[in-house]
N, C-alpha and C positions, 0 to 999 in steps of 0.2 A: 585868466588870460585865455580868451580862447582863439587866437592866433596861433597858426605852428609852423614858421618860415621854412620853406624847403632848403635855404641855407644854414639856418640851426641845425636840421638833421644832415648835409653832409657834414658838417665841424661833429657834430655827434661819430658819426661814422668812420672819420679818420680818427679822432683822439680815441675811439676804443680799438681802431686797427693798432696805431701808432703807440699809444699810451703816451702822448706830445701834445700840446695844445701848439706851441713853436714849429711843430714837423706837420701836425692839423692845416696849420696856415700857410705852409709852404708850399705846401701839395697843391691847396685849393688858390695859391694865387693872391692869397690876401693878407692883411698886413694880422700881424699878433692879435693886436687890441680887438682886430675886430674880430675873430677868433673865438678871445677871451668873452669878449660882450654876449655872443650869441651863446655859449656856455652856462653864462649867468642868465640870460634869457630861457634856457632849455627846464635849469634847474626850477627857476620861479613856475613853469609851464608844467612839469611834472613834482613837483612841489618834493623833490630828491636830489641829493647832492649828485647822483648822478658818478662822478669820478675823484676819487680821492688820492692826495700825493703823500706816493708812497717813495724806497731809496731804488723799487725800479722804476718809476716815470706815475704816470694818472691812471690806477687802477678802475675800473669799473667798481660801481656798488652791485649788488644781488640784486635790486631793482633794473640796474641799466643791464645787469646780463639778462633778466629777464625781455627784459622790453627791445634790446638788439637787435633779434630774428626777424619781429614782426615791422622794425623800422630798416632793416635792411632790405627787407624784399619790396619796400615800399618803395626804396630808392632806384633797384633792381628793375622793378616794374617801370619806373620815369624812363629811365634809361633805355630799356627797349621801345618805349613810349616814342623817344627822342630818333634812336636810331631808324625806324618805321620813317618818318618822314623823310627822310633823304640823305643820302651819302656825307662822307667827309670832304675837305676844299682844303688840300693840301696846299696850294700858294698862298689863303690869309692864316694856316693855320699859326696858332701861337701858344705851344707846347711841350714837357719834354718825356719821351718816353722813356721809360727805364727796362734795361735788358741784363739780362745774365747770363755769360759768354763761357764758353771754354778758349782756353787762351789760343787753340787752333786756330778759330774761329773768328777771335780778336783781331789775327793776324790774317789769318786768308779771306774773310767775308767781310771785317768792319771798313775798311775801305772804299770797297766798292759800293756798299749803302751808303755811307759818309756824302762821297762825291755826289751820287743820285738827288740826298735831299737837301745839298746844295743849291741843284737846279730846278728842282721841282717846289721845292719844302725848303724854301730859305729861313722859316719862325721856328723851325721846330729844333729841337737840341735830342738831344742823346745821354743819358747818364749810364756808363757799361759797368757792371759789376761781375766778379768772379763766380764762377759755378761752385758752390760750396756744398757741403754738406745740410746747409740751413734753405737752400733754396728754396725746397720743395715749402716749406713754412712762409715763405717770402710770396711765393708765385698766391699762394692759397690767402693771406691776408693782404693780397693788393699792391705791397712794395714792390713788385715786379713785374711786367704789363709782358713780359714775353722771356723766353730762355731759348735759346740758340747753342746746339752741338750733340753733342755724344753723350746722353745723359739716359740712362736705363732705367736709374730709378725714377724716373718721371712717364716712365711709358703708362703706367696705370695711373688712373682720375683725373687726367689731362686729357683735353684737346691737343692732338696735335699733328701735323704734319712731315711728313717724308720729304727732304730739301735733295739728296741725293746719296747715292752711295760710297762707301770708302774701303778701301783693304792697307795693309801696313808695306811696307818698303822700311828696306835696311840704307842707310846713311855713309860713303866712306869717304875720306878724304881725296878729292883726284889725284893727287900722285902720292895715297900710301903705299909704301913703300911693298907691302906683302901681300896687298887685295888685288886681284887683277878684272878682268871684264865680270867673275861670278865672283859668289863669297860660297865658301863650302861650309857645312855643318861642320866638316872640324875648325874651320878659321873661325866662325862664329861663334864655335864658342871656346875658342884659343884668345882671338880679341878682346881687347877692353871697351867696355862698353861704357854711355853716357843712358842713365836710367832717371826717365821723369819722374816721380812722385807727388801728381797733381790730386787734390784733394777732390771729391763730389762728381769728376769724369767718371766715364766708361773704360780710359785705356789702361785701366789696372789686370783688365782681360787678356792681353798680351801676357803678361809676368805669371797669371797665373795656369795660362794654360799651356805657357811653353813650361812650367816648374810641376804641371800636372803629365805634361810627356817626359816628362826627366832629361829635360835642356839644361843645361848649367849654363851660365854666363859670368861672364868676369866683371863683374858690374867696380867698376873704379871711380866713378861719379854719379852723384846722384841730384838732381836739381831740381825745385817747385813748380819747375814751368817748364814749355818747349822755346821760349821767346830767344834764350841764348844759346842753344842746341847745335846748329848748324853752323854757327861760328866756331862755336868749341868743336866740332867733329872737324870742319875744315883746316880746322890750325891745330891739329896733336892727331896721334894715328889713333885715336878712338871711333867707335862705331857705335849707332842708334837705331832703334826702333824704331819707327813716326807715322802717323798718317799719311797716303797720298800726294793727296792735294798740299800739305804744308811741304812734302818733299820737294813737289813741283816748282811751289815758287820761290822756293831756298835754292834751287838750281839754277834759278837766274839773278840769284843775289851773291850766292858763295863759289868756291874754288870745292865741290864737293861731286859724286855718283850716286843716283840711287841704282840700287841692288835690289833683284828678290830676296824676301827673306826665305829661306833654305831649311825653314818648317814651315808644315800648314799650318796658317790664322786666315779665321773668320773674316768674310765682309762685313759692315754694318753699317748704321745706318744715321745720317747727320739727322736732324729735326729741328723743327720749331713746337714749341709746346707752349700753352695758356690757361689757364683756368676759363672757368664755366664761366663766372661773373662777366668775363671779359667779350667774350665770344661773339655779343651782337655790339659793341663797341665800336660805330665808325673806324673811328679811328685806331684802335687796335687792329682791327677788318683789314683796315687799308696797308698798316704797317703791314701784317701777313702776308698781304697780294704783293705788295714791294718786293719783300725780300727772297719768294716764291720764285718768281718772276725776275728776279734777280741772280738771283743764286743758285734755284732752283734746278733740277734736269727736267727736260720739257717734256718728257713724259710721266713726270712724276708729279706734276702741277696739279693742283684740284682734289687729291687726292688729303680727305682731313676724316681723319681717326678719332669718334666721340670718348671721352674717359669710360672706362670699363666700370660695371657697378663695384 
């Protein structure tokens, strides 16, 4: 056969990213079978089974690990090929991008992208996943076209960009009962506190560098997320740590104060981050400039950081 569809080789491409020929064809927009066909088409072409089912999904043979690199970059090449000719057209677009959020982020930033591609980008959808531990695995085999927040281990081998700055604010109830206009290092850490324990963030920083100046806190709660934070501080006389920006707009939702917090922490730094693969990607491009542009500080626009060797 000496035919070699450019559609066989993406099915190739996803079911060695994916180890799915079902998540192959989901990706690419097209039904199973056909999928499946171009599979069986790849195999006869390379006269190797190519992927074998194993109890974790369609392994590669030693054959297709071998032959990967050089069909990857092949695709790699089309792609900037593709991109070279001209921009993306966000109103017929018909796609969906997948992001991975810090739940800050979820809450302060997915909104206001939400409404935008409303108007501009009615075909396009969004699928948001949690910042995890596994990301960095995810961002680098393709399952995630963009990661959004406070993410440090991603600053090395990423592209990525500076969206704006943040520093922490303490959280009290408006009328507790024993915080007045300040919070004092002894009420701080006299109070009970409400302590995130979000997995694959950054704001583990906070816990460990107030437990590296020998802050004690009365931690009484402890929660996966910031999502119910500001309800729980606003109704019990508990107190919180939190980003800025989420403090801001829990301010105009809750019965709640922010406070300085009453030791020194760090500013840092929100981003967006992508792999290599992605980078000349229309449409990834476009998503970036959106949410820049968006979300971004206007002086911080433009400004994109290549992955460190």
């Amino acid at each position: 056969m000496a035919k070699l569809d450019l559609e066989w080789l993406m099915v190739f491409d996803e079911v060695f990213k994916t180890a799915s020929v079902s998540k192959a064809a989901d990706r690419l927009g097209m039904p199973q079978a056909a999928a499946s066909t171009a599979l069986i088409k790849l195999r006869a072409h390379f006269d190797d089974q190519l992927f074998s089912r194993t109890a974790r999904g369609m392994l590669p043979t030693p054959y297709a690990e071998a032959i990967q690199p050089a069909l990857r970059a092949v695709l790699g090449h089309l792609e900037q090929a593709r991109a070279s000719r001209g921009g993306f057209e966000p109103a017929g677009a018909q796609l969906t991008f997948r992001i991975s959020m810090t739940d800050i982020s979820e809450i302060v930033l997915l909104p206001t992208l939400l409404n935008h591609l409303r108007r501009v980008a009615p075909g396009v959808q969004v699928e948001i996943e949690k910042i995890s531990t596994d990301s960095v695995r995810r961002l680098q085999d393709g399952d995630v076209d963009l990661a959004v927040g406070f993410m440090p281990q991603l600053d090395a081998g990423f592209y990525q960009q500076v969206l704006f700055a943040q520093n922490f604010v303490c959280l009290a109830a408006k009328e507790h009962p024993r915080i007045g206009a300040r919070l004092s290092k002894a009420a701080f850490g006299r109070e009970g506190h409400v302590l995130v324990t979000a997995s694959g963030t950054g704001h583990a920083i906070v816990d460990k560098l107030l437990e590296r100046a020998g802050v004690e806190r009365q931690v009484v709660l402890r929660v996966p997320s910031f999502l119910g934070v500001a309800r729980i501080v606003a109704e019990t006389e508990l107190i919180a740590t939190v980003p800025l920006r989420y403090g801001e707009l829990m301010l105009t939702r809750e019965q709640i104060r922010l406070l300085p917090v009453p030791h020194p922490l760090p500013h840092y730094s929100v981003k967006q981050h992508w792999h290599e693969r992605f980078h000349t990607d229309p449409g990834n491009a476009w998503l970036r400039r959106t949410i820049a542009e968006l979300l971004g500080e206007p002086a911080r626009r433009g400004g994109v950081a290549a992955p460190s060797p």
